[in-house]
Chimera marker file (.cmm) of the C-alpha trace (Angstrom):
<marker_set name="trace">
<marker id="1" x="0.000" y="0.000" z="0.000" r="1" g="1" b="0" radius="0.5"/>
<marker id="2" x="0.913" y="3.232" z="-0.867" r="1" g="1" b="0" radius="0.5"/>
<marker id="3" x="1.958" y="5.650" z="2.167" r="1" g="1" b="0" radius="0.5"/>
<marker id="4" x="2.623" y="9.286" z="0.775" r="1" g="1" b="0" radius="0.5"/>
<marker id="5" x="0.387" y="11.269" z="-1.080" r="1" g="1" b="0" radius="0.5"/>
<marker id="6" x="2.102" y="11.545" z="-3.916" r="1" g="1" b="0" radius="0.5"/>
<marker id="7" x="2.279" y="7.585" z="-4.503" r="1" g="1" b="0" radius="0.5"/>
<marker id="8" x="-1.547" y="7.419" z="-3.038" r="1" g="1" b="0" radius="0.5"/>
<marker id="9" x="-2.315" y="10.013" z="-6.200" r="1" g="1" b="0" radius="0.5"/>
<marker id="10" x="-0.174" y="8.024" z="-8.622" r="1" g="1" b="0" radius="0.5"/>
<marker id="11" x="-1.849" y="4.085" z="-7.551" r="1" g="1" b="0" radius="0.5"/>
<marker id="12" x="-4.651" y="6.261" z="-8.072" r="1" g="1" b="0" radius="0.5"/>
<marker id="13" x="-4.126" y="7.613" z="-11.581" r="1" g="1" b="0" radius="0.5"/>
<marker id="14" x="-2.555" y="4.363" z="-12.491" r="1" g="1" b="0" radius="0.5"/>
<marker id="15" x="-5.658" y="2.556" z="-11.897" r="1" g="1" b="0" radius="0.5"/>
<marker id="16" x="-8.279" y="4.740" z="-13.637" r="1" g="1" b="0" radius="0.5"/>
<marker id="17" x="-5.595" y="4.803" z="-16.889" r="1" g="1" b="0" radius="0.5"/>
<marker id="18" x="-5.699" y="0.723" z="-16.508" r="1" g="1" b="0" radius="0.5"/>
<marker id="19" x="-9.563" y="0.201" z="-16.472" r="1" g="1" b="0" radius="0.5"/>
<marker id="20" x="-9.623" y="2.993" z="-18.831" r="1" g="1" b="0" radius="0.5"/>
<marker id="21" x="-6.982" y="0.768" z="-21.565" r="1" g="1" b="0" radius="0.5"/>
<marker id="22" x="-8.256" y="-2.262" z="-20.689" r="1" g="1" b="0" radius="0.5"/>
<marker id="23" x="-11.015" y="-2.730" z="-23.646" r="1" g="1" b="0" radius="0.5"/>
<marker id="24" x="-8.705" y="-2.061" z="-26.171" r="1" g="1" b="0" radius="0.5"/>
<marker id="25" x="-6.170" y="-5.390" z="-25.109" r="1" g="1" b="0" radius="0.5"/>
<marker id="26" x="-9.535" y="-7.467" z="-24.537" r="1" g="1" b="0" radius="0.5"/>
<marker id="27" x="-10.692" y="-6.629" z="-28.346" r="1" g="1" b="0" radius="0.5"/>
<marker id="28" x="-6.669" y="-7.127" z="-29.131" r="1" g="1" b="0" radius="0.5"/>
<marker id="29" x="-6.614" y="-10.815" z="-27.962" r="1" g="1" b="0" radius="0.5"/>
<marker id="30" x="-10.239" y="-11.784" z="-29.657" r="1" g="1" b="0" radius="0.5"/>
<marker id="31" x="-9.879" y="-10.360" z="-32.814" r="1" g="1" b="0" radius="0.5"/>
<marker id="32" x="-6.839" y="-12.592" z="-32.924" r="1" g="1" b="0" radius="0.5"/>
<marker id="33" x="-8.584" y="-15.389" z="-31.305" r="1" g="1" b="0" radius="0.5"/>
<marker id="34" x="-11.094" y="-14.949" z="-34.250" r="1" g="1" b="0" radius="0.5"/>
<marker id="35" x="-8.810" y="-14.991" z="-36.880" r="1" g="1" b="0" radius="0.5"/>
<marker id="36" x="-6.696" y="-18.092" z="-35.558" r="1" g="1" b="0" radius="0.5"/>
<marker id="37" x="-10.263" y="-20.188" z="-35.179" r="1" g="1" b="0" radius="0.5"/>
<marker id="38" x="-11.131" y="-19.326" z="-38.928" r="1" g="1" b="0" radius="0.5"/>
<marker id="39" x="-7.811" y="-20.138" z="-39.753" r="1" g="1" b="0" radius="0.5"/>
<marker id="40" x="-8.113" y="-23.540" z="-37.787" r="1" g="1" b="0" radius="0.5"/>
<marker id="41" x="-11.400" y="-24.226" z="-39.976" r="1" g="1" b="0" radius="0.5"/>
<marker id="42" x="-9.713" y="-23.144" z="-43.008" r="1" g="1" b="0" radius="0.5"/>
<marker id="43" x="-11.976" y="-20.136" z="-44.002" r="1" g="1" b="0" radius="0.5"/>
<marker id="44" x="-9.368" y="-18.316" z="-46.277" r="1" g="1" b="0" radius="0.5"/>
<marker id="45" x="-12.114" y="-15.433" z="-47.470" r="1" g="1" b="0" radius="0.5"/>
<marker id="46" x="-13.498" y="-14.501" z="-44.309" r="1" g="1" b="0" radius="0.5"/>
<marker id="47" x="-9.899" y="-14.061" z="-42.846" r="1" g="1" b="0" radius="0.5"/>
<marker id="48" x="-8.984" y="-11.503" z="-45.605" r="1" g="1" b="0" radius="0.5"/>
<marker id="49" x="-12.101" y="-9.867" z="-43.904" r="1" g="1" b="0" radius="0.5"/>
<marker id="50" x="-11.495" y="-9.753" z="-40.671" r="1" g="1" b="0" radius="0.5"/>
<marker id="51" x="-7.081" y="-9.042" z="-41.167" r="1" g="1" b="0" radius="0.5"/>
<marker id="52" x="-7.687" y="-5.289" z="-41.608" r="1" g="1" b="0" radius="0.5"/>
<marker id="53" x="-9.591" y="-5.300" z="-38.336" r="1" g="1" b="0" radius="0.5"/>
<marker id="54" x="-7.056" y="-7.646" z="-36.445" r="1" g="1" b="0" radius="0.5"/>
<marker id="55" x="-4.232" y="-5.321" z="-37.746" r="1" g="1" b="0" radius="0.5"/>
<marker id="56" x="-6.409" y="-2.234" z="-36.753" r="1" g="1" b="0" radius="0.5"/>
<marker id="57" x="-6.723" y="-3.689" z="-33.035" r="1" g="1" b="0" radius="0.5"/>
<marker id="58" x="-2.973" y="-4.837" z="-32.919" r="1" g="1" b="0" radius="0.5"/>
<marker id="59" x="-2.168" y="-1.033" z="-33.999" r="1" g="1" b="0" radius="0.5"/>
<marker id="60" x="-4.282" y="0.063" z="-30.923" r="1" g="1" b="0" radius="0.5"/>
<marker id="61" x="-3.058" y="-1.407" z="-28.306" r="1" g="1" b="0" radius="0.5"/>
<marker id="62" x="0.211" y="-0.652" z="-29.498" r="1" g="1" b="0" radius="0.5"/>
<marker id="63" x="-0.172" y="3.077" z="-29.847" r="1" g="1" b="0" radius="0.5"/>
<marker id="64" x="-1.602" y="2.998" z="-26.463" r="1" g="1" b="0" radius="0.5"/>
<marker id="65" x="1.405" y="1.442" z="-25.053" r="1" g="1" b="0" radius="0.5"/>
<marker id="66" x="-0.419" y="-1.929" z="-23.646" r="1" g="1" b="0" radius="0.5"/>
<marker id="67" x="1.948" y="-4.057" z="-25.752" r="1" g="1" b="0" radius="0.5"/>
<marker id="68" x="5.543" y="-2.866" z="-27.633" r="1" g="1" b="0" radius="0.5"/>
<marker id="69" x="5.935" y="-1.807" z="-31.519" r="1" g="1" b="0" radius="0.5"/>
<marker id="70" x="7.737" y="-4.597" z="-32.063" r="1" g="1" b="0" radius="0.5"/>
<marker id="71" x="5.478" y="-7.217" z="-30.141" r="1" g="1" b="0" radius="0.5"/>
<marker id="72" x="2.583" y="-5.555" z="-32.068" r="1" g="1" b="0" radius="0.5"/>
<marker id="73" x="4.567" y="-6.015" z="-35.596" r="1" g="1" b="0" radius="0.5"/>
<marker id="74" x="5.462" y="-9.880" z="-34.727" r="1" g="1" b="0" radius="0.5"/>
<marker id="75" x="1.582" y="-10.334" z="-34.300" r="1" g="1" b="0" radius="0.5"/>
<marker id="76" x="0.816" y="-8.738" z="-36.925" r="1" g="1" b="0" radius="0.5"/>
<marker id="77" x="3.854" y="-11.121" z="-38.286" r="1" g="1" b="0" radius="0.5"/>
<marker id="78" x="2.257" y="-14.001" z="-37.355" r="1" g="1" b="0" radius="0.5"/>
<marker id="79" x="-1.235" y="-13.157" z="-38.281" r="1" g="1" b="0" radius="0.5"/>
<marker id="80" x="-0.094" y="-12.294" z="-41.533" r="1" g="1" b="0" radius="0.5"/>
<marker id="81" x="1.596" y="-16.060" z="-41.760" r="1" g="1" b="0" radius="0.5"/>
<marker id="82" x="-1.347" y="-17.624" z="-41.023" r="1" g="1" b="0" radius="0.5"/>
<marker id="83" x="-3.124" y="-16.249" z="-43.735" r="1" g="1" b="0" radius="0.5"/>
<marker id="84" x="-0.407" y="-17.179" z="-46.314" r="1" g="1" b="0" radius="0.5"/>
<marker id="85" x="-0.515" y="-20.701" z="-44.464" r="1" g="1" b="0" radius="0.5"/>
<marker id="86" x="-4.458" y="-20.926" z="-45.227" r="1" g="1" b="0" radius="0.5"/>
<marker id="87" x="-3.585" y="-19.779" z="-48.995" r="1" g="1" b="0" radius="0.5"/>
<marker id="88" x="-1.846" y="-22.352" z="-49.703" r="1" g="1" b="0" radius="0.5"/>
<marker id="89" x="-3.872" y="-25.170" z="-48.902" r="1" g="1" b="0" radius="0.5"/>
<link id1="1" id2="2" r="1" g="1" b="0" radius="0.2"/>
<link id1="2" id2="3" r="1" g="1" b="0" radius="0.2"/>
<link id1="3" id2="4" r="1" g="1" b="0" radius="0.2"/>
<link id1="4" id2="5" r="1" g="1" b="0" radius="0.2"/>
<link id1="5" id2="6" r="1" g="1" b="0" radius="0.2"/>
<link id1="6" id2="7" r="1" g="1" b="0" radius="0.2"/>
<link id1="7" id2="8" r="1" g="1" b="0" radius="0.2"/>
<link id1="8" id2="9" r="1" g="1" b="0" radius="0.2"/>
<link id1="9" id2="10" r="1" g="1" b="0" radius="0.2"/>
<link id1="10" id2="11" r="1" g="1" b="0" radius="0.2"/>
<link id1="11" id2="12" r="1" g="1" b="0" radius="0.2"/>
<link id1="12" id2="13" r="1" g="1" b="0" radius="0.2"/>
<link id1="13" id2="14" r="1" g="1" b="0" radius="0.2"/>
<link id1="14" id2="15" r="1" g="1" b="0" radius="0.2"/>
<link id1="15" id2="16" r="1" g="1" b="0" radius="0.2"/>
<link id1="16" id2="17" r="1" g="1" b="0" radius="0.2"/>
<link id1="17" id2="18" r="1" g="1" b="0" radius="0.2"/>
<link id1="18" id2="19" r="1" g="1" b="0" radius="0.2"/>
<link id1="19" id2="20" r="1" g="1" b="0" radius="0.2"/>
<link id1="20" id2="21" r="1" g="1" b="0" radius="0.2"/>
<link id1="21" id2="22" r="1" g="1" b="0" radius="0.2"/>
<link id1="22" id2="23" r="1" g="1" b="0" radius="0.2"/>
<link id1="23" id2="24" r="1" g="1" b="0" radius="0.2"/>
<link id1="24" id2="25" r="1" g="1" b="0" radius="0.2"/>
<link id1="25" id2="26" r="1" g="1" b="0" radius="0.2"/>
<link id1="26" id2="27" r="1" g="1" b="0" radius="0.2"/>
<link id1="27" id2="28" r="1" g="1" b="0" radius="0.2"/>
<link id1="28" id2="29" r="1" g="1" b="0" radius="0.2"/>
<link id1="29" id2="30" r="1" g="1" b="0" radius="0.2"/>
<link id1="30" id2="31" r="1" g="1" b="0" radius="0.2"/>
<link id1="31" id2="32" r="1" g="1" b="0" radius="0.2"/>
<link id1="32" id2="33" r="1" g="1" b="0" radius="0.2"/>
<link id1="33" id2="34" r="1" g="1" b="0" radius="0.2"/>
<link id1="34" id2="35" r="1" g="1" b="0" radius="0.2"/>
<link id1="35" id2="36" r="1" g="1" b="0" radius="0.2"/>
<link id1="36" id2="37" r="1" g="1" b="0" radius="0.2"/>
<link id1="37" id2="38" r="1" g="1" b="0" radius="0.2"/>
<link id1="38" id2="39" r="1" g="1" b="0" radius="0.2"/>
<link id1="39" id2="40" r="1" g="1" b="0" radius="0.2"/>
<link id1="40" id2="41" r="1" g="1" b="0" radius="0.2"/>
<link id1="41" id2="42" r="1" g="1" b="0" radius="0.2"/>
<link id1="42" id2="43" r="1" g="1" b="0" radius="0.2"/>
<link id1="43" id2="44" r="1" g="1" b="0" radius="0.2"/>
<link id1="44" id2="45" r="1" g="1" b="0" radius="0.2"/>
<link id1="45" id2="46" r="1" g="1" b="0" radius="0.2"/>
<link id1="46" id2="47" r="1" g="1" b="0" radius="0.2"/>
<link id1="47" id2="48" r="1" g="1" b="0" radius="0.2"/>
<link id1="48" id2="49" r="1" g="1" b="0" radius="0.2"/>
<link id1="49" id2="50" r="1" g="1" b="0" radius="0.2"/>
<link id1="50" id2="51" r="1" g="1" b="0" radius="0.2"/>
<link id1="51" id2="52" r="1" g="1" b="0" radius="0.2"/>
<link id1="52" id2="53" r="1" g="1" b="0" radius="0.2"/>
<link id1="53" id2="54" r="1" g="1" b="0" radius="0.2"/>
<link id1="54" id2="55" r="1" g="1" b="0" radius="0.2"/>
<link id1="55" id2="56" r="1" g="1" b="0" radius="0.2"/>
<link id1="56" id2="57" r="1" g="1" b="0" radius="0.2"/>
<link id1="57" id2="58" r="1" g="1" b="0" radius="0.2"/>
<link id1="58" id2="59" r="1" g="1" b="0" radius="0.2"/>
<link id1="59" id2="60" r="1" g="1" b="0" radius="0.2"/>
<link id1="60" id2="61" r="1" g="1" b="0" radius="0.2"/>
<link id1="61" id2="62" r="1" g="1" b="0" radius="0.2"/>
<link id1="62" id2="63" r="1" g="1" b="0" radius="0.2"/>
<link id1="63" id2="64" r="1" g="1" b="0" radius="0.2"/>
<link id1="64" id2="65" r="1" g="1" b="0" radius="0.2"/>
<link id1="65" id2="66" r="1" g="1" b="0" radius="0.2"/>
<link id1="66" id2="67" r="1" g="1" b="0" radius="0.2"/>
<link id1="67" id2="68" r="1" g="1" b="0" radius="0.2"/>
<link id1="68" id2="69" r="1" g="1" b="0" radius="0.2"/>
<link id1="69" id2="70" r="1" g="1" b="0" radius="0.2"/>
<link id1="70" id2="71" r="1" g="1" b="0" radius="0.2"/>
<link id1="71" id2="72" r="1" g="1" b="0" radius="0.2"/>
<link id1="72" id2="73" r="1" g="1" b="0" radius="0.2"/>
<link id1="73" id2="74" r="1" g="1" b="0" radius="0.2"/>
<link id1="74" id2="75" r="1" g="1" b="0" radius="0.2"/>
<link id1="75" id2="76" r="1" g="1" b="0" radius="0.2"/>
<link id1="76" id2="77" r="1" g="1" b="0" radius="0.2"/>
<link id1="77" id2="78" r="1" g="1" b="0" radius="0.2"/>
<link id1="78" id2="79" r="1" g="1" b="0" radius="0.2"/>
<link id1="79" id2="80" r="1" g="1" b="0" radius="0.2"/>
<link id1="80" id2="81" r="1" g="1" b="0" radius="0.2"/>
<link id1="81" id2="82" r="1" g="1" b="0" radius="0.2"/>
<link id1="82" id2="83" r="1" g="1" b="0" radius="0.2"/>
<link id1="83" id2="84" r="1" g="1" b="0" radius="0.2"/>
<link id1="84" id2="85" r="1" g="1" b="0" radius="0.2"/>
<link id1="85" id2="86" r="1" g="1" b="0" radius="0.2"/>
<link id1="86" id2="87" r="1" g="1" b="0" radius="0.2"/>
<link id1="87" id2="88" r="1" g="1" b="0" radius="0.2"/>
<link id1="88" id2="89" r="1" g="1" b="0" radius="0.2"/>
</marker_set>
């Protein structure tokens, strides 16, 4: 627990900004959820759909700073491969 006021203010603050970002790193991990289930049933149009949104929500969270730019570009990465995995089957 927080003894001064200063770090009282800041646990504060800190908590409000982390309800406040949470949404964004919920729709984050189900958008890629989504994608990785149509990918699992082998639904190659409906994951061209959905990519610009996935990459939207990766984008997000990154600007936001819930995850790095360069954990948000190797799941975009990944995303990305399992797309070109689904084309070619």
């Amino acid at each position: 627990m927080p003894i001064t006021k200063s770090a009282i203010k800041r646990a504060r603050q800190d908590e409000k900004r982390r309800i406040r970002r949470r949404p964004f790193s919920t729709h984050m991990k189900t958008m890629i959820s989504k994608i990785q289930a149509l990918a699992h049933e082998g639904k190659k149009s409906e994951m061209e759909k959905i990519l610009p949104l996935v990459f939207k929500a990766i984008d997000t969270a990154a600007k936001k700073h819930l995850i790095h730019p360069k954990n948000a570009a190797h799941k975009k990465s990944a995303v990305s491969k399992l797309l070109r995995a689904g084309a070619k089957k």
